[in-house]
N, CA, C and O atoms as a GROMACS GRO file, in nm:
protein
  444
    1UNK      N    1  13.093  11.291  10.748
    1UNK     CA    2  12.960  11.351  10.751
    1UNK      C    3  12.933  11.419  10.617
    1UNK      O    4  13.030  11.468  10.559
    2UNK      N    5  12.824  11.426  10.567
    2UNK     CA    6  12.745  11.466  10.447
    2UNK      C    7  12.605  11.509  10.466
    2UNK      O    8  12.524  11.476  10.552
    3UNK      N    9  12.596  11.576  10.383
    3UNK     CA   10  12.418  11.588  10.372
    3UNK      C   11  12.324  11.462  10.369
    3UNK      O   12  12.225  11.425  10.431
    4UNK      N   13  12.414  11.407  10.251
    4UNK     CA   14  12.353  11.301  10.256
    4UNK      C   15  12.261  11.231  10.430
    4UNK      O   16  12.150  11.233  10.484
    5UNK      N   17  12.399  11.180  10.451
    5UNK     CA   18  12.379  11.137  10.610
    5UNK      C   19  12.315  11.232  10.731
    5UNK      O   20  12.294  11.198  10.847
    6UNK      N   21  12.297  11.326  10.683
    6UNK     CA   22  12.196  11.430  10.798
    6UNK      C   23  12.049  11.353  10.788
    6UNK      O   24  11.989  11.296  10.697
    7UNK      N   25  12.023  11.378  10.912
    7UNK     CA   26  11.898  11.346  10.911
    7UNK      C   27  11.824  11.435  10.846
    7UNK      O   28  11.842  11.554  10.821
    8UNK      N   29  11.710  11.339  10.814
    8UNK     CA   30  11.630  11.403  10.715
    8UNK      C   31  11.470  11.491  10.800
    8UNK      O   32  11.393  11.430  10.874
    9UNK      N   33  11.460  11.614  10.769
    9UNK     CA   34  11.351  11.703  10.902
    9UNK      C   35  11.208  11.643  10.841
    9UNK      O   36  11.113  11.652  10.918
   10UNK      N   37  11.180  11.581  10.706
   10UNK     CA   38  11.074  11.540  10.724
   10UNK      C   39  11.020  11.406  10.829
   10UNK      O   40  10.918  11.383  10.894
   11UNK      N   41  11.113  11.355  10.811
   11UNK     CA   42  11.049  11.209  10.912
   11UNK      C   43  11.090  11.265  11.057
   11UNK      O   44  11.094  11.186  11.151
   12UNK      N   45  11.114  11.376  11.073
   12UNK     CA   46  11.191  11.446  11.234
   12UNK      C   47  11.026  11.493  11.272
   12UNK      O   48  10.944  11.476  11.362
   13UNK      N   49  11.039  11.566  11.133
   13UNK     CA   50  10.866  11.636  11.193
   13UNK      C   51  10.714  11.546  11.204
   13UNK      O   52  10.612  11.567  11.270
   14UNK      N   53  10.761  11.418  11.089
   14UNK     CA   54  10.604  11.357  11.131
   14UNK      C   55  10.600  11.218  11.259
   14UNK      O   56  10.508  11.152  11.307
   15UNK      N   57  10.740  11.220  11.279
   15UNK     CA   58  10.783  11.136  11.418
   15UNK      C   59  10.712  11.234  11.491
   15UNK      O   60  10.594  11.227  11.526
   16UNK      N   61  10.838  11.380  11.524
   16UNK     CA   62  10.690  11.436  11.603
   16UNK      C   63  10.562  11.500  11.647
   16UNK      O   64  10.521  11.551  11.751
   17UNK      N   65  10.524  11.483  11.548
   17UNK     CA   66  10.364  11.539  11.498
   17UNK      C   67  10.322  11.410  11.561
   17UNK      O   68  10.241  11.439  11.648
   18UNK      N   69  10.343  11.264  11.556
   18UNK     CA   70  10.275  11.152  11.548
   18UNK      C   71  10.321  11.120  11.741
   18UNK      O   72  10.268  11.022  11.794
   19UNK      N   73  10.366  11.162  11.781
   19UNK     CA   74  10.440  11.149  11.924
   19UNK      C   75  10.325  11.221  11.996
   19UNK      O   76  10.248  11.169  12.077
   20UNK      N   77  10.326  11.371  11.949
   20UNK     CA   78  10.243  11.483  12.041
   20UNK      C   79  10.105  11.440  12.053
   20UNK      O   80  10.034  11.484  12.144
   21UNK      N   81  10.047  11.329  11.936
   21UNK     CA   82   9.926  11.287  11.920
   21UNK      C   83   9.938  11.114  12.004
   21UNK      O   84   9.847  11.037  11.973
   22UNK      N   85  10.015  11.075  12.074
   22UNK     CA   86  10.058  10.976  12.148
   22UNK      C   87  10.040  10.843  12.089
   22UNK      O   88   9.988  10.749  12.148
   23UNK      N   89  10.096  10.839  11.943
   23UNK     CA   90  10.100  10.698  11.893
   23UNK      C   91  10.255  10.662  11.908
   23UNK      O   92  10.335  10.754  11.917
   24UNK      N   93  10.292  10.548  11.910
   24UNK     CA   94  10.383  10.514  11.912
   24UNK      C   95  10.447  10.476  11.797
   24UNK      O   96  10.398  10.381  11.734
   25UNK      N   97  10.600  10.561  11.733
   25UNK     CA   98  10.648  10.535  11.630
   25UNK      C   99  10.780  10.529  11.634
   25UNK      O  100  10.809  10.573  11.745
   26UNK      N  101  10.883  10.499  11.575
   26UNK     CA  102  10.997  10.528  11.530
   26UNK      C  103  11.023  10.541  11.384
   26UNK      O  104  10.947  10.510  11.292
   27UNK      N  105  11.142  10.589  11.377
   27UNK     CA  106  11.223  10.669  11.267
   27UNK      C  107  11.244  10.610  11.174
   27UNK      O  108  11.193  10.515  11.233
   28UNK      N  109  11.278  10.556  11.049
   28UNK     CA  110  11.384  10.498  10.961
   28UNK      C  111  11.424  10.644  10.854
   28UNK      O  112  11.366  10.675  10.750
   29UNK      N  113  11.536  10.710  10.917
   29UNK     CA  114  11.557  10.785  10.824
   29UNK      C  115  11.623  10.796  10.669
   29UNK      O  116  11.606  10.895  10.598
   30UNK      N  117  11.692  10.692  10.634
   30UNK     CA  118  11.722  10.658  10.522
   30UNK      C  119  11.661  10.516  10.497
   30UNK      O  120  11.692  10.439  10.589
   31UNK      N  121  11.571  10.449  10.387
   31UNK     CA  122  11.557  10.341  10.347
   31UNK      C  123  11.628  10.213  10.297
   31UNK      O  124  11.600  10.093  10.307
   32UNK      N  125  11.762  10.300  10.225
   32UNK     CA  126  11.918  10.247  10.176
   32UNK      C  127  11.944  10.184  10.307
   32UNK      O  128  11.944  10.066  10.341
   33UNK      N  129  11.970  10.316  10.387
   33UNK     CA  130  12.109  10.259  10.432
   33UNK      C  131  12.081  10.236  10.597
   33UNK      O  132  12.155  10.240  10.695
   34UNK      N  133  11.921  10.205  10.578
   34UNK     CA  134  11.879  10.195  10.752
   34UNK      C  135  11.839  10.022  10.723
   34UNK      O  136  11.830   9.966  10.833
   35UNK      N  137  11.820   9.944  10.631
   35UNK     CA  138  11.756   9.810  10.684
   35UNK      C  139  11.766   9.751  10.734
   35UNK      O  140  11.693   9.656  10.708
   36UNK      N  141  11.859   9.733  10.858
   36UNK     CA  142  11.855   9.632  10.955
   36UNK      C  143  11.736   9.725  11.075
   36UNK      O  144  11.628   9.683  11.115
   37UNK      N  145  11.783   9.814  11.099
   37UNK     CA  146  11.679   9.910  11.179
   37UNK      C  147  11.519   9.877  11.104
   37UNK      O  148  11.424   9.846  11.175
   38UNK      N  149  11.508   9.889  10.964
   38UNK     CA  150  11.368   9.889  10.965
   38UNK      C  151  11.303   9.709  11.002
   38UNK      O  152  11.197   9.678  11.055
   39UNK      N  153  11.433   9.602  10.942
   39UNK     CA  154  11.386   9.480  10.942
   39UNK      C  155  11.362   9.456  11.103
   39UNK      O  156  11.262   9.397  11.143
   40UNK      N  157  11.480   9.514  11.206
   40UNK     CA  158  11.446   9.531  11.327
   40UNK      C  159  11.270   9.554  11.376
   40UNK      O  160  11.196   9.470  11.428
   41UNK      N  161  11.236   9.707  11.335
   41UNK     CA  162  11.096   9.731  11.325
   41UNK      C  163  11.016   9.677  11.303
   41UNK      O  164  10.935   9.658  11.394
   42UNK      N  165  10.991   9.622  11.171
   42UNK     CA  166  10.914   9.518  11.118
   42UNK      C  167  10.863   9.384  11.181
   42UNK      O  168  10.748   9.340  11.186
   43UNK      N  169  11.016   9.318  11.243
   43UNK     CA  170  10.982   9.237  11.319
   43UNK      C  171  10.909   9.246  11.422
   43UNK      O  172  10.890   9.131  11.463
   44UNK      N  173  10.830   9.364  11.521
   44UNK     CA  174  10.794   9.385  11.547
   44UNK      C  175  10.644   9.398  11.553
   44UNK      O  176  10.578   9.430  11.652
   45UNK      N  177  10.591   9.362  11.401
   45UNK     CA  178  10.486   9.362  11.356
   45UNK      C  179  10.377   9.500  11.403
   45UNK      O  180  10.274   9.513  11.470
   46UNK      N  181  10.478   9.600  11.315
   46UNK     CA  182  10.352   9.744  11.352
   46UNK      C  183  10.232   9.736  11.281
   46UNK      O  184  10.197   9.647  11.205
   47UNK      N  185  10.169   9.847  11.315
   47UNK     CA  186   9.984   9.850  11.222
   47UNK      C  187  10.070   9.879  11.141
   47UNK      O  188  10.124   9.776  11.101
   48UNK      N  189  10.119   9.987  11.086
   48UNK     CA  190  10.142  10.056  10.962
   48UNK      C  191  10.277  10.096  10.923
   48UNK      O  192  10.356  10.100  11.017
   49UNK      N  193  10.313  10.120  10.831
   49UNK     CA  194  10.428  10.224  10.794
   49UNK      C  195  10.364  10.350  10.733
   49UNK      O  196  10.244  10.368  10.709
   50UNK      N  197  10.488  10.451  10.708
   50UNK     CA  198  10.434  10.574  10.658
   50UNK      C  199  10.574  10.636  10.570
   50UNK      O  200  10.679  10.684  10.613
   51UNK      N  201  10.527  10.615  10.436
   51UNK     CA  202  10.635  10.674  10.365
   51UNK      C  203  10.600  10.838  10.349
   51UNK      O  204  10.485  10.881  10.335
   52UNK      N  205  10.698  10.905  10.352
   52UNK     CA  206  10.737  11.050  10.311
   52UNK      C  207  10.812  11.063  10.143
   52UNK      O  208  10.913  11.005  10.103
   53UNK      N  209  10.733  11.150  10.077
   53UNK     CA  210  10.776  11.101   9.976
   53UNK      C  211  10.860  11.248   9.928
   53UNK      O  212  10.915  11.246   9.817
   54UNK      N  213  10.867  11.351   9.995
   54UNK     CA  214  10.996  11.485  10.034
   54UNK      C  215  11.069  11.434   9.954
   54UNK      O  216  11.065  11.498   9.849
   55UNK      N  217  11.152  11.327   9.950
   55UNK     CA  218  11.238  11.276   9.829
   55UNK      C  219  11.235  11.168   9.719
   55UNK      O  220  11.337  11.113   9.679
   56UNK      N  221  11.131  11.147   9.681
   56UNK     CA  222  11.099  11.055   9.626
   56UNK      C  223  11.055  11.167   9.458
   56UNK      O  224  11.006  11.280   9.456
   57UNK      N  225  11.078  11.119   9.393
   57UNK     CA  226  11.119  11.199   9.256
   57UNK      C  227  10.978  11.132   9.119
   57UNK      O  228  10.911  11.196   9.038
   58UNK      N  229  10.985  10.995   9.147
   58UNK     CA  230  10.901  10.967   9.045
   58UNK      C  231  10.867  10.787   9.100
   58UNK      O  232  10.934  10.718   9.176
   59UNK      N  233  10.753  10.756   9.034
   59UNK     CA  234  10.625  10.622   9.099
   59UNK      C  235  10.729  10.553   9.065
   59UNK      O  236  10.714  10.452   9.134
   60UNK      N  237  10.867  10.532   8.980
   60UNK     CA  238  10.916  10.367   8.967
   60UNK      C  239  10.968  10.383   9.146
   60UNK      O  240  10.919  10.322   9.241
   61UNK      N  241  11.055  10.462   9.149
   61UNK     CA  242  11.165  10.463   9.304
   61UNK      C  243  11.045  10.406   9.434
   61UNK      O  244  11.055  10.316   9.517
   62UNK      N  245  10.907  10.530   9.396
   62UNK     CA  246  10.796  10.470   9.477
   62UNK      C  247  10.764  10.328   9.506
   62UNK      O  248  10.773  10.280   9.619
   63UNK      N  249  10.726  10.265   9.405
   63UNK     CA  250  10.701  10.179   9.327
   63UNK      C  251  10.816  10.034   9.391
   63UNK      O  252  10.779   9.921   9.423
   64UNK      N  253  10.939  10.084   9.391
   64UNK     CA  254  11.012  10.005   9.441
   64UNK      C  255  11.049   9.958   9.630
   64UNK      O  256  11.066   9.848   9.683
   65UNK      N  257  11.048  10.093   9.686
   65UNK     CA  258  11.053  10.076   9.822
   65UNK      C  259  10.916   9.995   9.836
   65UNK      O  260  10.944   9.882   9.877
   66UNK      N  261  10.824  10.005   9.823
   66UNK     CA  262  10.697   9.945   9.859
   66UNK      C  263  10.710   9.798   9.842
   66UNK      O  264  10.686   9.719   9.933
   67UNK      N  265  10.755   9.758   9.704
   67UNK     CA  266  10.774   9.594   9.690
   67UNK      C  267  10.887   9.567   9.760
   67UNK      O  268  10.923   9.449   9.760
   68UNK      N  269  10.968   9.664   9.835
   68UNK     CA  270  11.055   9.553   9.881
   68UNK      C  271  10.994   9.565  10.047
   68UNK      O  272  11.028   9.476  10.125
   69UNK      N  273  10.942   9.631  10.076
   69UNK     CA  274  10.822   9.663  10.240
   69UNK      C  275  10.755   9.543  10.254
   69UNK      O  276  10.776   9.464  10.346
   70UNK      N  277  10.626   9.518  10.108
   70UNK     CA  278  10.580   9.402  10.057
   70UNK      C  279  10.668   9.275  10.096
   70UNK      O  280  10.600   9.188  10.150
   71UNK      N  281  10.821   9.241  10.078
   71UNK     CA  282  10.852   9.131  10.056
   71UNK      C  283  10.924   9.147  10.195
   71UNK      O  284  11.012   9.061  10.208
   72UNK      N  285  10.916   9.210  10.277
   72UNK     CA  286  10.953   9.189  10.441
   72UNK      C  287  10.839   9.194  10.517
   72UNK      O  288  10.843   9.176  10.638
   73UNK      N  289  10.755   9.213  10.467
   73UNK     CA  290  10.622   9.226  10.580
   73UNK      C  291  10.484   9.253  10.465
   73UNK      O  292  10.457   9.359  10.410
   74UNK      N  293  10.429   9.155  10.455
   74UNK     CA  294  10.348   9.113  10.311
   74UNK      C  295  10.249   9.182  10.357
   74UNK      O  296  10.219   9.285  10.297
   75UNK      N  297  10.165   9.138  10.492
   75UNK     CA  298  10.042   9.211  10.532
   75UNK      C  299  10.006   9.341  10.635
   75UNK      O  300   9.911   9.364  10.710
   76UNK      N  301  10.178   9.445  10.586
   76UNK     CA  302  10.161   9.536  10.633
   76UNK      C  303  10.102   9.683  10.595
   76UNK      O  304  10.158   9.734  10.498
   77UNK      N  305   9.996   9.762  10.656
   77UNK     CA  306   9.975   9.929  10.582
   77UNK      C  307  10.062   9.962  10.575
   77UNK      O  308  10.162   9.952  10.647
   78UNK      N  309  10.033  10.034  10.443
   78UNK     CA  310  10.151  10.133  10.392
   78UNK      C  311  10.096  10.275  10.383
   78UNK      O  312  10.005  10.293  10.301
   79UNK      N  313  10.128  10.355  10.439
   79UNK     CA  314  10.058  10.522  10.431
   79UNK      C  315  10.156  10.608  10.325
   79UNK      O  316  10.267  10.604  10.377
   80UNK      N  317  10.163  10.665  10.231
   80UNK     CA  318  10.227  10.710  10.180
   80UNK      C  319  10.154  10.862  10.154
   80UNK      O  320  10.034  10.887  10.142
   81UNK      N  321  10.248  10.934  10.150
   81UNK     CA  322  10.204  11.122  10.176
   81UNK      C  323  10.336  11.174  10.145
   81UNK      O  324  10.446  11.118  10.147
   82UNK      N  325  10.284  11.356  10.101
   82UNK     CA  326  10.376  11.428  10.103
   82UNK      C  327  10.410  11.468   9.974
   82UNK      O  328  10.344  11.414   9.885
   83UNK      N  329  10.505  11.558   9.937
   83UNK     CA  330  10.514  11.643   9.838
   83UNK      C  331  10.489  11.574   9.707
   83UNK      O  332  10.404  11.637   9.643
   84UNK      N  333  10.547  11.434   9.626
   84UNK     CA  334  10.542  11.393   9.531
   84UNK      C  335  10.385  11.311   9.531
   84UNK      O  336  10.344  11.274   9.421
   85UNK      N  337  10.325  11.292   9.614
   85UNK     CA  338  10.174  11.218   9.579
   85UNK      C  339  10.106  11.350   9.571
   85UNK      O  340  10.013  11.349   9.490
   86UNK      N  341  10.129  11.477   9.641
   86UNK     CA  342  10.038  11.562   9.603
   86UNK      C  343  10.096  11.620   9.430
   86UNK      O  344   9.999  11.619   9.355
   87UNK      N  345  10.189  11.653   9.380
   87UNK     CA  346  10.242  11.728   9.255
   87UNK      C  347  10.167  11.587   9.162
   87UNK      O  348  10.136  11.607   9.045
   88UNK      N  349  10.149  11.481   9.211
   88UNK     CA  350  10.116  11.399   9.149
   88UNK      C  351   9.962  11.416   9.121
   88UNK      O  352   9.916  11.395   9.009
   89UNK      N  353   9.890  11.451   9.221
   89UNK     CA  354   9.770  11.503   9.223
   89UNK      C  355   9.712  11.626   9.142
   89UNK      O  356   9.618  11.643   9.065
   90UNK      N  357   9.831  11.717   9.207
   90UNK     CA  358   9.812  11.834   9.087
   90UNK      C  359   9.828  11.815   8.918
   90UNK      O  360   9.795  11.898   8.833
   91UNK      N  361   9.858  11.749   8.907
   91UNK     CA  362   9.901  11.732   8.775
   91UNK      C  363   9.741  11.631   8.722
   91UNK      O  364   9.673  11.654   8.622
   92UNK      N  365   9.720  11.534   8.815
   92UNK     CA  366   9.634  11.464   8.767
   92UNK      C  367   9.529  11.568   8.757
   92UNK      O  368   9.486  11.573   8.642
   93UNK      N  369   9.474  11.648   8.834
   93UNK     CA  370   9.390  11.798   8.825
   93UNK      C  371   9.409  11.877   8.702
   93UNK      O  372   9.320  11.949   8.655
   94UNK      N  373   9.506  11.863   8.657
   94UNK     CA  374   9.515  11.966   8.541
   94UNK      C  375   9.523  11.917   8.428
   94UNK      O  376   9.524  11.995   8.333
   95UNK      N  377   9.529  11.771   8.403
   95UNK     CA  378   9.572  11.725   8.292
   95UNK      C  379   9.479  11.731   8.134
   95UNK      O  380   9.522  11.698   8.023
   96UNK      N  381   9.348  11.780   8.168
   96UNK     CA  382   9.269  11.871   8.107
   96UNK      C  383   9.294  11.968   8.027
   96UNK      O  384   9.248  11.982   7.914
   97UNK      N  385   9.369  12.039   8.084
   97UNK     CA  386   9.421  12.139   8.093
   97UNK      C  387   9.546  12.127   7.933
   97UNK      O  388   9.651  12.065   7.915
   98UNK      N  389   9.473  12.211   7.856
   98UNK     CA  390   9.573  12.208   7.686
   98UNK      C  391   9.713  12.241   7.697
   98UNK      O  392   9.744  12.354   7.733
   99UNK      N  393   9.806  12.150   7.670
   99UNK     CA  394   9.895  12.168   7.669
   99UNK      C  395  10.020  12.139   7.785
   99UNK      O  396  10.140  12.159   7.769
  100UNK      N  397   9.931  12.071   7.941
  100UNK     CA  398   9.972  12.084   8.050
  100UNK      C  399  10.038  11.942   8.082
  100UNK      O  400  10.133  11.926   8.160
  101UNK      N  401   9.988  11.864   8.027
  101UNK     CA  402   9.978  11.706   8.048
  101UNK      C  403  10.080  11.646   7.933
  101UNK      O  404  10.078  11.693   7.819
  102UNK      N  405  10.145  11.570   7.961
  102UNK     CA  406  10.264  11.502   7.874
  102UNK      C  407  10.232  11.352   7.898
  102UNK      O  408  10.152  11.331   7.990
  103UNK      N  409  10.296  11.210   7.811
  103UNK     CA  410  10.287  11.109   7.817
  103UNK      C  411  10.454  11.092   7.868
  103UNK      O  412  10.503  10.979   7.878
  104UNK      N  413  10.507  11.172   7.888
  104UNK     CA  414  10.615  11.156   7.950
  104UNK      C  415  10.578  11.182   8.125
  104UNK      O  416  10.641  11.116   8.208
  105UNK      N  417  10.492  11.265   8.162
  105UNK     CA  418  10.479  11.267   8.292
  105UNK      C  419  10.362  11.158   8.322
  105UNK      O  420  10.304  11.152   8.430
  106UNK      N  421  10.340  11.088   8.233
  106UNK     CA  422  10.256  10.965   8.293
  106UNK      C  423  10.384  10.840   8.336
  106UNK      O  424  10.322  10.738   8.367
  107UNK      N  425  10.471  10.825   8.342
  107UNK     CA  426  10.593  10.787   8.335
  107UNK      C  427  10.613  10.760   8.465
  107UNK      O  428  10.641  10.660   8.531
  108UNK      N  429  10.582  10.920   8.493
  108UNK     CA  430  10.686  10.939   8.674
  108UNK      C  431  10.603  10.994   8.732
  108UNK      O  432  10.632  11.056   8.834
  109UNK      N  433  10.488  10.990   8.691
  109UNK     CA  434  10.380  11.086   8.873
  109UNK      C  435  10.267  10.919   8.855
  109UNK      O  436  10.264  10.826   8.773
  110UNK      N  437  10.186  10.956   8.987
  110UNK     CA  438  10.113  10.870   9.030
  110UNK      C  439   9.992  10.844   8.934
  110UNK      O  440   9.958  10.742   8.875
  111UNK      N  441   9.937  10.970   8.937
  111UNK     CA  442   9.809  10.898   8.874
  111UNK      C  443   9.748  10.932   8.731
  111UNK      O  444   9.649  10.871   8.690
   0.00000   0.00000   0.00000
């Protein structure tokens, strides 16, 4: 056991945020090291997925789970939310802003 391997409380909490509102969802708590569980899912053909991006650091890593979502399920939604699309936001808000904005953080935030 590791941290690593703990479940992770963001997808705990929007599993059940998304439960109490009576849609039907399940978990993939790691992306690594869950894909037979998600290819399981998939096969299934849901409306949507919903990435949490709590750990997601910068748009390539983004960038990558999505094309490989893309190449298991081509015509599926993808919802993506959460701490790094908003800092990504903030930043796009401020980038005005003298001195605030780098061509290095065009690199690794969204927009």
């Amino acid at each position: 056991m590791s941290w690593e391997s703990a479940p992770k409380l963001n997808g705990i909490y929007l599993y059940n945020n998304l439960r109490k509102h009576h849609f039907k969802v399940a978990l993939v708590n790691d992306f690594l090291t869950d894909q037979d569980k998600l290819k399981s899912l998939l096969s299934r053909t849901p409306l949507s997925i919903i990435i949490s991006t709590t750990f997601i650091f910068n748009k390539k890593s983004l960038h990558k789970i999505i094309a490989d979502i893309r190449e298991m399920a081509p015509d599926i939604k993808i919802i993506v939310g959460g701490p790094f699309v908003y800092f990504s936001y903030l930043l796009q808000y401020r980038c005005r802003e003298p001195d605030y904005f780098s061509d290095h953080d065009a690199d690794d935030f969204l927009f």
